[in-house]
Structure formats: C-alpha cells, structure tokens
C-alpha positions as CSV (number, residue, x, y, z in Angstrom):
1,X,-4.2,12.0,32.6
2,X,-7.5,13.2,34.5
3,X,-9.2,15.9,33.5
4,X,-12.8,17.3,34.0
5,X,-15.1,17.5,31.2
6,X,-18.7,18.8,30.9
7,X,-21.7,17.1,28.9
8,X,-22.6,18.8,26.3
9,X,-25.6,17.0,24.8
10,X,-25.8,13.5,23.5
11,X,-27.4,13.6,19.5
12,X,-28.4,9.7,18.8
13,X,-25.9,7.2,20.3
14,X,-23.0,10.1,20.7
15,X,-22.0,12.0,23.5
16,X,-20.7,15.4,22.8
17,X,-17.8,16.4,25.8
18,X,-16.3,20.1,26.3
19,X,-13.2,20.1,27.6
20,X,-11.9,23.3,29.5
21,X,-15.0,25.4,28.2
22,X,-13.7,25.8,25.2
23,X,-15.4,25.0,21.9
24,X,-12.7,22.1,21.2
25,X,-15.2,19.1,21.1
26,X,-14.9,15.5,22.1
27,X,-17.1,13.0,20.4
28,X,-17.8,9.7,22.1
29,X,-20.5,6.2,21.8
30,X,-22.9,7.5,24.2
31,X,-22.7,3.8,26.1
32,X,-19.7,4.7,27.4
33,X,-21.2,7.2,29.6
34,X,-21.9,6.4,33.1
35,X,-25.5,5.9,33.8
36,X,-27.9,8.8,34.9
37,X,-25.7,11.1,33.4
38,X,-27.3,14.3,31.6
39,X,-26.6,17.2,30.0
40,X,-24.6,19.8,32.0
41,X,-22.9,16.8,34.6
42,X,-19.0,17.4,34.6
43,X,-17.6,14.1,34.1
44,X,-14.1,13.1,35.2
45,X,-12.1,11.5,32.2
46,X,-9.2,9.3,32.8
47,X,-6.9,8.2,30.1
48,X,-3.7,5.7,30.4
49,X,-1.5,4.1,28.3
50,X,-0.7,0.9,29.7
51,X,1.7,-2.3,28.7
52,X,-1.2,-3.9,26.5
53,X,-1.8,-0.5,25.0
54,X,1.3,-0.7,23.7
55,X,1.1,-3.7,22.1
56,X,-2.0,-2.9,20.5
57,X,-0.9,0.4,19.2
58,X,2.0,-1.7,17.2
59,X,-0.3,-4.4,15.7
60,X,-2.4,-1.7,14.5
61,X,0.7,0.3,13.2
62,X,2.0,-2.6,11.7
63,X,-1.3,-4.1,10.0
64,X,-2.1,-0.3,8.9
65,X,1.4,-0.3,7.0
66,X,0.5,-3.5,5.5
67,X,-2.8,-2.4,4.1
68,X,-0.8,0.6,2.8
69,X,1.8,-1.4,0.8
70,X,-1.0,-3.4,-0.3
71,X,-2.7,-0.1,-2.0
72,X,0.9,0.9,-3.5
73,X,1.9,-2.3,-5.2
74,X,-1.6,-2.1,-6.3
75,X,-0.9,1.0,-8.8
C-alpha cells in the first residue's frame, strides 16, 4: 500500500503524520524520517507484508499467547 502523508510536526523524537487531511493521526520514531524533512513535506508511505513478515507476526502471536497463559495459571 502507498499512500501520501503530510508532516505534521515532530514533538521530541516523534513524528506526527496526517493521512488524507484528516485529523486521524499517525505517530512514528522521528529517525525513521528521511533526512531534511520538515514540517509541511508530504511524504510517500509504503507498507508491505512480505514472507518474513509473516513469520514474524506468528512468533509474536504465539509468544504473546504464552505470556497470556502464563498470567491465567497465575490466578
């Protein structure tokens, strides 16, 4: 997915993206800006889910359902 987003302001070390002008907010680590950009640039953001993605979404589903077992046999 590509979309266009604008530059809000960054506040410390976060970047703060509009998407589509509306007030729906996108908060990011500011070093993952590209350099020079400022307040006010449009940005072009690119997302993908790849192979590895996928493999990495099910270790974290599967270590996030053993932490939560671990809380339930707790009680």
């Amino acid at each position: 997915m590509i979309t266009k987003v604008i530059l809000d302001r960054v506040e410390k070390d976060r970047a703060i993206l509009e998407i589509h002008g509306r007030a729906f907010k996108v908060i990011l680590p500011s070093w993952l800006l590209p350099s020079g950009a400022k307040e006010g640039d449009v940005l072009t953001l690119y997302l993908k889910k790849t192979r590895k993605t996928k493999k990495i979404t099910k270790a974290r589903k599967k270590e996030a359902r053993s932490l939560l077992d671990k809380i339930l046999r707790k009680k």
